[in-house]
BALOBA-1460 file (C-alpha; in Angstrom, 3 decimals):
// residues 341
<rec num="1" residu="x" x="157.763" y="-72.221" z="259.136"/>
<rec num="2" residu="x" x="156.415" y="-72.518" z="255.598"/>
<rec num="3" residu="x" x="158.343" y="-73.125" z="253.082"/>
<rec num="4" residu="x" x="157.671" y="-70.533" z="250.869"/>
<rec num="5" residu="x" x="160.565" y="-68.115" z="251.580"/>
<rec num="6" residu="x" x="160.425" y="-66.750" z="248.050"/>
<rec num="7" residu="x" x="156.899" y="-65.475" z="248.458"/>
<rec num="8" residu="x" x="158.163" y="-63.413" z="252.168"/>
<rec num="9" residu="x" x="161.029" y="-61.612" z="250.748"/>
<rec num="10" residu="x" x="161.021" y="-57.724" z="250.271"/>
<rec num="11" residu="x" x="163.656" y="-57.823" z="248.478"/>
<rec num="12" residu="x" x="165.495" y="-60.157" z="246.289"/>
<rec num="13" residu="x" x="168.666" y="-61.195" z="248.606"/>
<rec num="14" residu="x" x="167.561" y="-64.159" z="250.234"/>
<rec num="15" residu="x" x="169.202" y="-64.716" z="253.626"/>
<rec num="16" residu="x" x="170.375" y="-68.472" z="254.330"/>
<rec num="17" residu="x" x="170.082" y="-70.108" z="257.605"/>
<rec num="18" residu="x" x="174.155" y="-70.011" z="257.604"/>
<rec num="19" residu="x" x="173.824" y="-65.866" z="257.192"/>
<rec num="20" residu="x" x="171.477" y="-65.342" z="259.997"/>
<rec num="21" residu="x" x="173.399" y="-67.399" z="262.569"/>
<rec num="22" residu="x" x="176.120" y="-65.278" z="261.432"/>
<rec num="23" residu="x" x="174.789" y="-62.401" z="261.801"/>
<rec num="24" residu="x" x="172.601" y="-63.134" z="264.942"/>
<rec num="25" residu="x" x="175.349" y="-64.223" z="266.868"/>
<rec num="26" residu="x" x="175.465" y="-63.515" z="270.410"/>
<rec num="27" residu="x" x="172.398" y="-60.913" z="269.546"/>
<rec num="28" residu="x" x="169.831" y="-63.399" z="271.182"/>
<rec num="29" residu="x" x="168.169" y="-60.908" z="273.355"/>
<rec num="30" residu="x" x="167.923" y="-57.203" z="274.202"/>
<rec num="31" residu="x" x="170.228" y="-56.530" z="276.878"/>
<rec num="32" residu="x" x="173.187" y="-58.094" z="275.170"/>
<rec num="33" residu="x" x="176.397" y="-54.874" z="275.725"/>
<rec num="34" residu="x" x="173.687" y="-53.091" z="278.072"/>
<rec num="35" residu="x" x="175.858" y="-50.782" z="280.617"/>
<rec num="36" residu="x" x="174.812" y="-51.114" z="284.134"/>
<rec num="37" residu="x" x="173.646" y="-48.474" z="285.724"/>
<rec num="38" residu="x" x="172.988" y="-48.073" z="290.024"/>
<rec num="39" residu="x" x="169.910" y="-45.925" z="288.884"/>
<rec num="40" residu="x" x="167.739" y="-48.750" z="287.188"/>
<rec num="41" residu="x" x="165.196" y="-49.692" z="290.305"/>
<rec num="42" residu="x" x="164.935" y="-46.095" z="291.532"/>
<rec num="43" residu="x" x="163.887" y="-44.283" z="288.034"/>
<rec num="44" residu="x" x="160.466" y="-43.050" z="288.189"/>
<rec num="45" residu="x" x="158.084" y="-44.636" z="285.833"/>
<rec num="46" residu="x" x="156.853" y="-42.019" z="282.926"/>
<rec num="47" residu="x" x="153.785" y="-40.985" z="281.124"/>
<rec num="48" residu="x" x="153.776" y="-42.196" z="277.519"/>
<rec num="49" residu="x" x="152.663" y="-39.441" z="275.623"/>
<rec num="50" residu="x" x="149.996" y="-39.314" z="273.284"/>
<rec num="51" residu="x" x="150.902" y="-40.325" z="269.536"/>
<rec num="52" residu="x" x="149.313" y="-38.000" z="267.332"/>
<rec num="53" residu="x" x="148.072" y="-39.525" z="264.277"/>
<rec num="54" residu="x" x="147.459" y="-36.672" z="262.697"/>
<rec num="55" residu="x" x="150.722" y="-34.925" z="262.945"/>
<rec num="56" residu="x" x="152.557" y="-38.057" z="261.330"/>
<rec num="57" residu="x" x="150.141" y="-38.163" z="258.276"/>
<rec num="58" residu="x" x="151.395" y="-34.907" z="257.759"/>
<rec num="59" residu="x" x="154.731" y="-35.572" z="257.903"/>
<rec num="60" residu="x" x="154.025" y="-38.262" z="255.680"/>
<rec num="61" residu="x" x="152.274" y="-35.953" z="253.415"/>
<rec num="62" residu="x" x="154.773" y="-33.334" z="253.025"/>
<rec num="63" residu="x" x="157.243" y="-36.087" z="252.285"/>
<rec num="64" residu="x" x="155.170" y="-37.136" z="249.588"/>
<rec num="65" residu="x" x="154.841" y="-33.262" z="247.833"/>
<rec num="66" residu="x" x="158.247" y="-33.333" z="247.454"/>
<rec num="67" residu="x" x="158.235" y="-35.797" z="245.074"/>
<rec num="68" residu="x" x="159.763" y="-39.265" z="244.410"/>
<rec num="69" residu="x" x="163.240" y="-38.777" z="246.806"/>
<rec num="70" residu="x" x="165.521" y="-40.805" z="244.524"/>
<rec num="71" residu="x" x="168.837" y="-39.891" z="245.110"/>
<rec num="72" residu="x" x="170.973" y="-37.687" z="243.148"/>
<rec num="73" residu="x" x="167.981" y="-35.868" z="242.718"/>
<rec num="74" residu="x" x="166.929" y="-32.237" z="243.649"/>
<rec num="75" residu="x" x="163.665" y="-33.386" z="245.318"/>
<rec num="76" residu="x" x="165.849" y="-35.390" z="247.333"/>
<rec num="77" residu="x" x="167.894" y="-32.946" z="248.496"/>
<rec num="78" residu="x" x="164.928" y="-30.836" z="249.290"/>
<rec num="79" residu="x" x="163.978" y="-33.392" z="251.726"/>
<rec num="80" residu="x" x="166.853" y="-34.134" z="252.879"/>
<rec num="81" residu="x" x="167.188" y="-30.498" z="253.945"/>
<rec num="82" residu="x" x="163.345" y="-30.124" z="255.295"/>
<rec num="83" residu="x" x="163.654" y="-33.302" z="257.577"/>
<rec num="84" residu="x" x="167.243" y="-31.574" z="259.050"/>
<rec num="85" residu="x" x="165.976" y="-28.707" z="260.139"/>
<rec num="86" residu="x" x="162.485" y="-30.151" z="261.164"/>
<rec num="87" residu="x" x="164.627" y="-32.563" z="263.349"/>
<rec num="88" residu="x" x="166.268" y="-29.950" z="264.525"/>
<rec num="89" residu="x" x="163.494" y="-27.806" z="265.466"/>
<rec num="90" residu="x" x="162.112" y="-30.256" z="267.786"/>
<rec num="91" residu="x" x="165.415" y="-30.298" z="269.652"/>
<rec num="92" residu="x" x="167.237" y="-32.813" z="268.219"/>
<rec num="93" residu="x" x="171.224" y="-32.625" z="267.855"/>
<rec num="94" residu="x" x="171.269" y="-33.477" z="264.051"/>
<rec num="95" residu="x" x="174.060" y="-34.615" z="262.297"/>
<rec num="96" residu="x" x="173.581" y="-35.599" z="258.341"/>
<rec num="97" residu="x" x="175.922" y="-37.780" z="257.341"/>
<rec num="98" residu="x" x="177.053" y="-38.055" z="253.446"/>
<rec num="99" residu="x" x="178.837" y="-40.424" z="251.447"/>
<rec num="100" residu="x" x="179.483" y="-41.664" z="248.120"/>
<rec num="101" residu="x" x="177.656" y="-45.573" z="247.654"/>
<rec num="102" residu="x" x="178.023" y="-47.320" z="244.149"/>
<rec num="103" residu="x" x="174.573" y="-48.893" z="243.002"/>
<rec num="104" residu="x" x="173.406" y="-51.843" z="241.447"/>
<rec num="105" residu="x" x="174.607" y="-50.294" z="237.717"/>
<rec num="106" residu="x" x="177.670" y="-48.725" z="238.872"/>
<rec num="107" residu="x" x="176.199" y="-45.449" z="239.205"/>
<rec num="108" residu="x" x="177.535" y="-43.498" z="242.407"/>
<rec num="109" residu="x" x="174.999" y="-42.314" z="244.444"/>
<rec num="110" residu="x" x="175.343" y="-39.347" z="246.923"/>
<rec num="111" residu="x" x="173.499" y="-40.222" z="249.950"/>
<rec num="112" residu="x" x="172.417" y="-38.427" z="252.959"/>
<rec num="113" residu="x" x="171.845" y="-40.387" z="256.640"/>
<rec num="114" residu="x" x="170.372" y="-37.891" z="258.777"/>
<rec num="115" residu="x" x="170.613" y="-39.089" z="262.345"/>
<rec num="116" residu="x" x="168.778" y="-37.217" z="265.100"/>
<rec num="117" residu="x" x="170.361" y="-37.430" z="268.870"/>
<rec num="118" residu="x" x="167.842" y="-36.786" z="271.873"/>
<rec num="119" residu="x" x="170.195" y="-36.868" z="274.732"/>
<rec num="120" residu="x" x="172.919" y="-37.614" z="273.309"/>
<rec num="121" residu="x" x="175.075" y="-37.209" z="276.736"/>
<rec num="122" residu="x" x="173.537" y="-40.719" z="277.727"/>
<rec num="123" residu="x" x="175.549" y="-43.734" z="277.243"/>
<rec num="124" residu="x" x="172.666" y="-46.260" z="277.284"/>
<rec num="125" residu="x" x="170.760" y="-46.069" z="274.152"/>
<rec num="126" residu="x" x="167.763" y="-47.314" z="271.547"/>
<rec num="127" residu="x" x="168.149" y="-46.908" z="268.206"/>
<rec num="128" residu="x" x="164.925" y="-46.128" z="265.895"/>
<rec num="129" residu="x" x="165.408" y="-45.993" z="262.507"/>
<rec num="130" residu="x" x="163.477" y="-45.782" z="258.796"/>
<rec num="131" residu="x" x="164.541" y="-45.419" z="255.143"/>
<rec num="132" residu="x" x="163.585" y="-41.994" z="254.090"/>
<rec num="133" residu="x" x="164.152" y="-42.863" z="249.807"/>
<rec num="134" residu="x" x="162.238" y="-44.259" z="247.439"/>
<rec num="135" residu="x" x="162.275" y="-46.473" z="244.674"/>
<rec num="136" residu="x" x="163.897" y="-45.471" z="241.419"/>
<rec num="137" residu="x" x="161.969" y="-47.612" z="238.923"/>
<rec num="138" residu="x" x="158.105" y="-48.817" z="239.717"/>
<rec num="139" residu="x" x="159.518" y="-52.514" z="238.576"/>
<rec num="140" residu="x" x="155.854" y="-53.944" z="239.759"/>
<rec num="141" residu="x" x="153.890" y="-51.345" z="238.248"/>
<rec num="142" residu="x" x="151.085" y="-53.292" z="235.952"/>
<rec num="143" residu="x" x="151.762" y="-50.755" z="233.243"/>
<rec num="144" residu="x" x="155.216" y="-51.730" z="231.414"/>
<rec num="145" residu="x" x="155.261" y="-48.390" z="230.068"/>
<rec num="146" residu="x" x="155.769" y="-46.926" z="233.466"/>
<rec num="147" residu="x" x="158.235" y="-49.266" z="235.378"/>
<rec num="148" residu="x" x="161.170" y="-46.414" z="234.920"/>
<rec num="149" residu="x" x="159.482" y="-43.780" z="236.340"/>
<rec num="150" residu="x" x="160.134" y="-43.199" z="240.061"/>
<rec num="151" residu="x" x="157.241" y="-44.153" z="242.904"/>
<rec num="152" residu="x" x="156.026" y="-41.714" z="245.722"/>
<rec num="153" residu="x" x="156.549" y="-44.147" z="248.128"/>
<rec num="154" residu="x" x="153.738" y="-42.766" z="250.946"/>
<rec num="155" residu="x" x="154.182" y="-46.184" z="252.522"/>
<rec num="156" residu="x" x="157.454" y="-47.443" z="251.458"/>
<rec num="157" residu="x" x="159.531" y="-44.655" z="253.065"/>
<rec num="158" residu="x" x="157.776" y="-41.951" z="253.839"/>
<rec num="159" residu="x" x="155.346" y="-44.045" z="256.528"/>
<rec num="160" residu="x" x="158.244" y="-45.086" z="258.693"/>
<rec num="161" residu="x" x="159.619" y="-42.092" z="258.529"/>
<rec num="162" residu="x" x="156.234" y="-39.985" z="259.629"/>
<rec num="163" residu="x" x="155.658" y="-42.308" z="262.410"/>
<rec num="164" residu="x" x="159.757" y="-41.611" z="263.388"/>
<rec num="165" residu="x" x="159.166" y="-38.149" z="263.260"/>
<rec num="166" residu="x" x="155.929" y="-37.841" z="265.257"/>
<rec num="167" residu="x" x="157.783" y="-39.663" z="268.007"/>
<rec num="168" residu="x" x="160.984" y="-37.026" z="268.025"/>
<rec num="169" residu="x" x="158.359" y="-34.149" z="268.346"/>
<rec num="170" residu="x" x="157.728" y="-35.427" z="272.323"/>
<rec num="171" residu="x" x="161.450" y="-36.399" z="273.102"/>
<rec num="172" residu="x" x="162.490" y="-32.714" z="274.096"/>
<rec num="173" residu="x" x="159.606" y="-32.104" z="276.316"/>
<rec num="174" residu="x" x="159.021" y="-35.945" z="277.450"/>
<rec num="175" residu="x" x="162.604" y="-37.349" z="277.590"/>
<rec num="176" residu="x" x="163.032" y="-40.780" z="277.996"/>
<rec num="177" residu="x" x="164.893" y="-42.940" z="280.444"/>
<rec num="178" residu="x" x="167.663" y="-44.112" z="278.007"/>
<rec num="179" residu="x" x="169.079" y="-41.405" z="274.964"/>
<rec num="180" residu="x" x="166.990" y="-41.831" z="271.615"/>
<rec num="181" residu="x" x="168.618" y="-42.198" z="268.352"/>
<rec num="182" residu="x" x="166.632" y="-41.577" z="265.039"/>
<rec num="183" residu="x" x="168.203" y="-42.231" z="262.009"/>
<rec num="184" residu="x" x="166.733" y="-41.909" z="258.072"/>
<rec num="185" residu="x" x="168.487" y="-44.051" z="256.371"/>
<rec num="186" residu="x" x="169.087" y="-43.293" z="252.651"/>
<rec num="187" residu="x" x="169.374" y="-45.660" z="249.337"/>
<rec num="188" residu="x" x="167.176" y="-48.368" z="250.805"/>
<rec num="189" residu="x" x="165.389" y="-48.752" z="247.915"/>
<rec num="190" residu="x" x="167.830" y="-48.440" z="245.125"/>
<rec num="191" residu="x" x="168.900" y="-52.467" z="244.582"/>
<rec num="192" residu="x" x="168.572" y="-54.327" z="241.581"/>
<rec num="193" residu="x" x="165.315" y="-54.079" z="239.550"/>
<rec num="194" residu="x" x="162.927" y="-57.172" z="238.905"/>
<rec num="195" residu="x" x="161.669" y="-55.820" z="235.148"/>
<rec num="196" residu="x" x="165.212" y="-54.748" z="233.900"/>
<rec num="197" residu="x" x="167.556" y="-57.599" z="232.460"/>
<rec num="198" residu="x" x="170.204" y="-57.072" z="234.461"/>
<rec num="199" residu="x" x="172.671" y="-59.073" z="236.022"/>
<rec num="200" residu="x" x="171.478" y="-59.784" z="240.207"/>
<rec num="201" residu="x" x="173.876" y="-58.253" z="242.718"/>
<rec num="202" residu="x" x="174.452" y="-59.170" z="246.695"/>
<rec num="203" residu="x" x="174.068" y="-56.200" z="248.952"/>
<rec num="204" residu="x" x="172.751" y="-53.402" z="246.455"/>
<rec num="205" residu="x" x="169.866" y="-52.860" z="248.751"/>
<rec num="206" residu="x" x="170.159" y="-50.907" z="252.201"/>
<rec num="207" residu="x" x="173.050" y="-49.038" z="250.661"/>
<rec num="208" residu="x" x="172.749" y="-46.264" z="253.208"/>
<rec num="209" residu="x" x="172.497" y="-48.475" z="256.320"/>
<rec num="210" residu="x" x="176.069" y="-50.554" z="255.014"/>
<rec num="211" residu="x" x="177.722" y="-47.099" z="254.635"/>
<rec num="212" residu="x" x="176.421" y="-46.135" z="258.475"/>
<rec num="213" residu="x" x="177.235" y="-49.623" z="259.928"/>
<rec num="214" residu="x" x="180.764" y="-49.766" z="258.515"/>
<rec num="215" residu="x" x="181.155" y="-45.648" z="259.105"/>
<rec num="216" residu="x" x="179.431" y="-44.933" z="262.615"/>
<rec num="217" residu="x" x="178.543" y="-41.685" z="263.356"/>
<rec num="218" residu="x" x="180.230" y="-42.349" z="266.746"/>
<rec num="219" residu="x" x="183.347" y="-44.517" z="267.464"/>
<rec num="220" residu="x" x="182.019" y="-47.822" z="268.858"/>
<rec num="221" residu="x" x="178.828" y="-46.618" z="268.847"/>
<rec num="222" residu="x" x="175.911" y="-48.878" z="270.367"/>
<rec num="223" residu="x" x="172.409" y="-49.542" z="271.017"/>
<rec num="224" residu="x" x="170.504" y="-51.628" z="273.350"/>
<rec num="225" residu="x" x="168.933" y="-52.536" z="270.595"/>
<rec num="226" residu="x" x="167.079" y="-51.406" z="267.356"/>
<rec num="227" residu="x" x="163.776" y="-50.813" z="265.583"/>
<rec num="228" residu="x" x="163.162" y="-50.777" z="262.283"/>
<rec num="229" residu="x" x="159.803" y="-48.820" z="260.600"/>
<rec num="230" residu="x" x="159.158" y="-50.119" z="257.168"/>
<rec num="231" residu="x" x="155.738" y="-49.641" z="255.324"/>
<rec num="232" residu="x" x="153.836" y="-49.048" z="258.816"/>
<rec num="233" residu="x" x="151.129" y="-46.994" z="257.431"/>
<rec num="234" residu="x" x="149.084" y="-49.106" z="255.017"/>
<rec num="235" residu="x" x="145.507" y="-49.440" z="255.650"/>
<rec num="236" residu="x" x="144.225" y="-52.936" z="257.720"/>
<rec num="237" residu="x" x="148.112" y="-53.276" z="257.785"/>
<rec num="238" residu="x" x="149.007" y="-56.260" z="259.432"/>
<rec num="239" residu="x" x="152.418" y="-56.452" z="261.609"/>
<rec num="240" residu="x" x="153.676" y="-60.425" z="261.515"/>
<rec num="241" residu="x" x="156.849" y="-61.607" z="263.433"/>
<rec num="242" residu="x" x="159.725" y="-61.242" z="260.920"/>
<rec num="243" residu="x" x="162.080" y="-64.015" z="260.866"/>
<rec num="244" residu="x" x="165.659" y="-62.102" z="261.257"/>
<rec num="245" residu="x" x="164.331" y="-60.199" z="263.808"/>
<rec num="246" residu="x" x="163.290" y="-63.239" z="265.780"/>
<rec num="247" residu="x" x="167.208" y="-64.623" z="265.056"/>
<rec num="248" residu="x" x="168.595" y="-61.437" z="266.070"/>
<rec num="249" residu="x" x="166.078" y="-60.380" z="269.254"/>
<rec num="250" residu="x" x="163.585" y="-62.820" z="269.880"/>
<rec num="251" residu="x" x="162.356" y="-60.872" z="273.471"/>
<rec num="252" residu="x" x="162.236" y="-57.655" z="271.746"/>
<rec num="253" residu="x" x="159.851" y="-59.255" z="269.595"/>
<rec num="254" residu="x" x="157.919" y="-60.534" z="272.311"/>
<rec num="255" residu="x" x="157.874" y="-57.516" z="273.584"/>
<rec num="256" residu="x" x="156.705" y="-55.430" z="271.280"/>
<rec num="257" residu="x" x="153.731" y="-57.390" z="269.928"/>
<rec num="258" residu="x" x="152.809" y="-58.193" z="273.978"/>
<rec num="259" residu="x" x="153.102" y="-53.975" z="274.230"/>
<rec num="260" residu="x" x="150.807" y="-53.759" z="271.304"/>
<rec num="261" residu="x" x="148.511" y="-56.208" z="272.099"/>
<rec num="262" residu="x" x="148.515" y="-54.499" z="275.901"/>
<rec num="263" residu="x" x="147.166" y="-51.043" z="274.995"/>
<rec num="264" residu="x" x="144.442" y="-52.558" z="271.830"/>
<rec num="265" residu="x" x="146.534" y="-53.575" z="268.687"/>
<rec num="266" residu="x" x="146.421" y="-56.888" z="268.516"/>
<rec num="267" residu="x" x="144.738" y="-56.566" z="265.088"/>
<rec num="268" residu="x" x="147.382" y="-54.806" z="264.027"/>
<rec num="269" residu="x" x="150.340" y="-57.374" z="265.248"/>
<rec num="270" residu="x" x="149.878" y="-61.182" z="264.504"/>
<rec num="271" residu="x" x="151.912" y="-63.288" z="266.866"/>
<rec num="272" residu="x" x="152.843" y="-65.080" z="263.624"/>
<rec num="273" residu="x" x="155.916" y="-65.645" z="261.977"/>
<rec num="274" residu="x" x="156.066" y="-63.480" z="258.248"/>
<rec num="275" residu="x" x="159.406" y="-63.890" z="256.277"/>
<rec num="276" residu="x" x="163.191" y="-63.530" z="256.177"/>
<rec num="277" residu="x" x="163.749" y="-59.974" z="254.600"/>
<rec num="278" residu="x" x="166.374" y="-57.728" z="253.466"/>
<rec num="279" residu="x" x="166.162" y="-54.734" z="255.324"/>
<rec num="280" residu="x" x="167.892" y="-52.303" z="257.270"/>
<rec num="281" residu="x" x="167.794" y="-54.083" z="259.781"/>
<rec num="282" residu="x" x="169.911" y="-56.797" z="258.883"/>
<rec num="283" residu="x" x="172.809" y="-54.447" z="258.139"/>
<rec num="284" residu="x" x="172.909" y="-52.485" z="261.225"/>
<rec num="285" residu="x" x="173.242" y="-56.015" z="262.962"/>
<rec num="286" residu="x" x="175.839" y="-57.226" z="260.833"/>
<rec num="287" residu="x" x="177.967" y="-54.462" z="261.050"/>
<rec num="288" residu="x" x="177.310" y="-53.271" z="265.226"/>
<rec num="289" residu="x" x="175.525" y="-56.215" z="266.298"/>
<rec num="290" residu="x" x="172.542" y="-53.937" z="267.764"/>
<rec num="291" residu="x" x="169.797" y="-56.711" z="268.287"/>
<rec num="292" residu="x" x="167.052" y="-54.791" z="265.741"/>
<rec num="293" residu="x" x="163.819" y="-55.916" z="264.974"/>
<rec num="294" residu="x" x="161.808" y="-55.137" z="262.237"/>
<rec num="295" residu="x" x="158.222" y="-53.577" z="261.953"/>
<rec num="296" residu="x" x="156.905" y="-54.340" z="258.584"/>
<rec num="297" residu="x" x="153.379" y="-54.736" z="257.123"/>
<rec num="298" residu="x" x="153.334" y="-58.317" z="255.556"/>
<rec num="299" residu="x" x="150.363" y="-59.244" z="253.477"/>
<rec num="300" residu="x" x="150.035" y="-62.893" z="252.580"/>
<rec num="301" residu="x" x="147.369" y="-62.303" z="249.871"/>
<rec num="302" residu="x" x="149.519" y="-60.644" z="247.645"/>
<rec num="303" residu="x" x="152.354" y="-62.347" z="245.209"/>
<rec num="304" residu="x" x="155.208" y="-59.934" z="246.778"/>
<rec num="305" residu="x" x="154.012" y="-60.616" z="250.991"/>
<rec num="306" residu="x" x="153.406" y="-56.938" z="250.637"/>
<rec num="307" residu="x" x="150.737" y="-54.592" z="249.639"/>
<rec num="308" residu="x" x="149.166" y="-54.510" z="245.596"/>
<rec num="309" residu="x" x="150.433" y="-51.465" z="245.734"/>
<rec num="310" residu="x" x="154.104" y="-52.024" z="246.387"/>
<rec num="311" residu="x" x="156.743" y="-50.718" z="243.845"/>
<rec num="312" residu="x" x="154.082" y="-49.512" z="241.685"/>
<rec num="313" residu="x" x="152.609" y="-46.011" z="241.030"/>
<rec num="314" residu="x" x="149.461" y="-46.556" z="243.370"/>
<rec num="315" residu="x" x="151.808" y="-46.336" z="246.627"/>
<rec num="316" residu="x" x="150.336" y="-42.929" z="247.159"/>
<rec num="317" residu="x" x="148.884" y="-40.618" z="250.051"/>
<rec num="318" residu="x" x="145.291" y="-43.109" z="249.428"/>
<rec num="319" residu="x" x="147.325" y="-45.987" z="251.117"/>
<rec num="320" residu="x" x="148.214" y="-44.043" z="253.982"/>
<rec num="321" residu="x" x="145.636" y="-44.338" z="257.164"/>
<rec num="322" residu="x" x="146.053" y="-42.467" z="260.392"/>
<rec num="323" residu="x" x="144.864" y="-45.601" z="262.639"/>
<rec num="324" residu="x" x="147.614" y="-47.814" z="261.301"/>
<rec num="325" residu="x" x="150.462" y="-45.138" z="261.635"/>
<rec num="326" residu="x" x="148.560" y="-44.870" z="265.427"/>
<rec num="327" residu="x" x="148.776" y="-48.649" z="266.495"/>
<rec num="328" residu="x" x="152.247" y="-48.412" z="265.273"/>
<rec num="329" residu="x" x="153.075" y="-45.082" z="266.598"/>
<rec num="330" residu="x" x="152.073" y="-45.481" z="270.371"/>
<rec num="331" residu="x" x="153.693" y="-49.205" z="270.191"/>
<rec num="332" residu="x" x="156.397" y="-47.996" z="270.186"/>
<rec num="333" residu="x" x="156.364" y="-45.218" z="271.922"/>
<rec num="334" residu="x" x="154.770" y="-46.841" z="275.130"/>
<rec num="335" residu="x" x="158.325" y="-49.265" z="274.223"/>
<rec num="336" residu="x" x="160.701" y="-46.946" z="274.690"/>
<rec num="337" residu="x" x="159.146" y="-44.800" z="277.754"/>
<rec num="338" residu="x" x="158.760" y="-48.068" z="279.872"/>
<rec num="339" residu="x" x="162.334" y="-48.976" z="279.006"/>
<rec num="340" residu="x" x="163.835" y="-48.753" z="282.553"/>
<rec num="341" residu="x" x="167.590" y="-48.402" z="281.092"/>
C-alpha cells in the first residue's frame, strides 16, 4: 500500500485504520447474515441480459438536462420526481423517502432517497445503490470566479445512477434469484468545500446514506451485501480495488473484478489496490453492516485520484462514454444473475 492516502481520497474525511476495523467488523465476506434457503442447489441458472449502453447514456443524459440537482432546489425536485415514476414504470415498488439533514454550514437540507424494490416479497437480498445529487460549489474548477456555481455532474452522480437504472429496466421481465434493491441516495455531494474558508466537519458528506442507515426503509432491513456506483462512466475509466471495500468484503471484490475480467473488462478493472474513500458505502456498513463494495473510477495521474474534470464545470455529457457505462453495466449485472441466493 502506498503511502500516499491523501492523494486517494474522494473526499476529505480520511478513514483511520482504527475506523475501518470498526466498521468492517465481522463484514469479512459476502455471506455474512445470509438466510439459508433448501432451494440454493436446485435454482436454475439464468440468462444475463444484455446491458444496453445506449439506454443508460440516456438516462444519464436526461439527468443532466435537468440541471445541477443540488438540493433544495426545483431542478432537484424535478428529478427526484422523473426518476420515481421512471422506477416505477419499469415495475419497481418505489418508495421515496424524505428527511430533513443539516449540512456542512448549518443549512437544512430536504433530501429525497428514492429506493426501488424488485421483489420485494424475498427475504434474501442485494443492495445496489448510487448518489443521484450533485455538487453545490465547483470547489476544483480552474476558474475562481466559478467555484460557487453548481456542477452537472454527468459522471459524478448521474453515471452511477444511469448504469442503476439501465439494470432496473430488465428486473421485471428477467427477475433475479435473490430480491434487488436500488437506492439513489441523496446529499452525497454536499460536504465541506476545499476553496471556501471554512471550518472542516466529520460526516458532512453522504448525508443521505447516514439518514437511510440510521432510518431504514424496513425494520432490520438487510442485504447480502452491497454495491456502490460512483463516477462509472468516464471515458478509459479505470476501476482499482478500493481499500474499505476490501476491509469490508474482500470476496465480493474478488468477485467482481474476476466477473469482469471473465466476460472482457479487464481493462476496465485493475486488480490493484486505489484508496480509502468516503463514500456511501462506508455509511451503509457502519450503520447495517451490509458488506458493500465500491465501484469507482480512480485515476492516478490526476492530483484528486479522480478525473481533471472532477468538481469542476467540465464534468459534462463529453465525459460520459457508452463502453465504460457497458463494462460496468454488464459486470454487474452478470453479478447479480449468477448469484445463486
Amino acid at each position: 500500500m502506498q503511502n500516499q492516502i491523501t492523494q486517494f481520497i474522494k473526499l476529505p474525511l480520511l478513514l483511520s485504520v482504527v475506523a475501518l476495523i470498526s466498521l468492517g467488523s465481522g463484514c469479512n465476506n459476502t455471506g455474512s447474515k445470509k438466510s439459508s434457503s433448501k432451494e440454493d442447489k436446485t435454482l436454475p441458472k439464468l440468462q444475463t441480459p444484455d446491458f444496453n449502453a445506449d439506454s443508460a447514456y440516456s438516462y444519464v443524459q436526461k439527468q443532466v438536462d435537468f440541471g445541477p440537482r443540488v438540493p433544495n432546489t426545483p431542478e432537484h425536485e424535478e428529478t427526484a420526481k422523473w426518476l420515481t415514476a421512471k422506477m416505477e414504470s419499469m415495475g419497481a415498488d418505489v418508495i421515496v423517502q424524505e428527511g430533513k439533514v443539516t449540512a456542512f454550514d448549518n443549512s437544512i437540507l430536504n433530501i429525497k432517497n428514492i429506493i426501488a424494490q424488485f421483489q420485494p416479497e424475498k427475504n434474501n437480498r442485494i443492495l445496489l445503490f448510487a448518489h443521484w445529487d450533485t455538487r453545490p460549489f465547483a470547489d476544483h474548477d480552474p476558474d475562481p470566479a466559478k467555484r460557487n456555481q453548481p456542477i452537472d455532474g454527468a459522471n459524478d452522480g448521474a453515471s452511477g445512477v444511469g448504469v442503476l437504472m439501465e439494470i432496473a429496466r430488465h428486473l421485471k421481465d428477467n427477475p433475479t434469484h435473490p430480491g434487488i434493491d436500488i437506492i439513489f441516495f441523496d446529499a452525497e455531494d454536499y460536504g465541506t468545500p476545499d476553496h471556501l474558508n471554512v471550518e472542516y466537519k466529520p460526516d458532512t458528506w453522504c448525508l443521505g446514506s447516514q439518514y437511510w442507515g440510521k432510518n431504514p426503509h424496513k425494520k432490520n432491513y438487510y442485504a447480502q451485501y452491497g454495491i456502490l456506483l460512483d463516477m462509472v462512466g468516464a471515458k478509459n475509466a479505470r476501476f482499482y480495488q478500493e481499500q474499505a471495500s476490501i476491509r469490508f468484503a474482500p470476496k465480493l471484490v474478488n468477485h467482481i473484478w474476476d466477473t469482469a475480467a471473465s466476460i472482457g473488462y479487464g481493462s476496465y478493472f485493475i486488480f490493484q489496490q486505489g484508496g480509502y474513500i468516503t463514500d456511501d458505502h462506508i455509511y451503509v456498513n457502519k450503520h447495517t453492516g451490509i458488506p458493500a463494495v465500491n465501484i469507482i473510477q480512480y485515476d492516478p495521474s490526476t492530483n484528486t485520484s479522480f478525473g481533471s474534470y472532477w468538481h469542476t464545470h467540465n464534468d459534462t455529457m463529453e465525459n460520459i462514454d457508452r463502453n465504460t457505462l457497458k463494462a460496468v453495466g454488464q459486470t454487474v449485472m452478470e453479478v447479480i444473475y449468477k448469484d445463486r441466493y
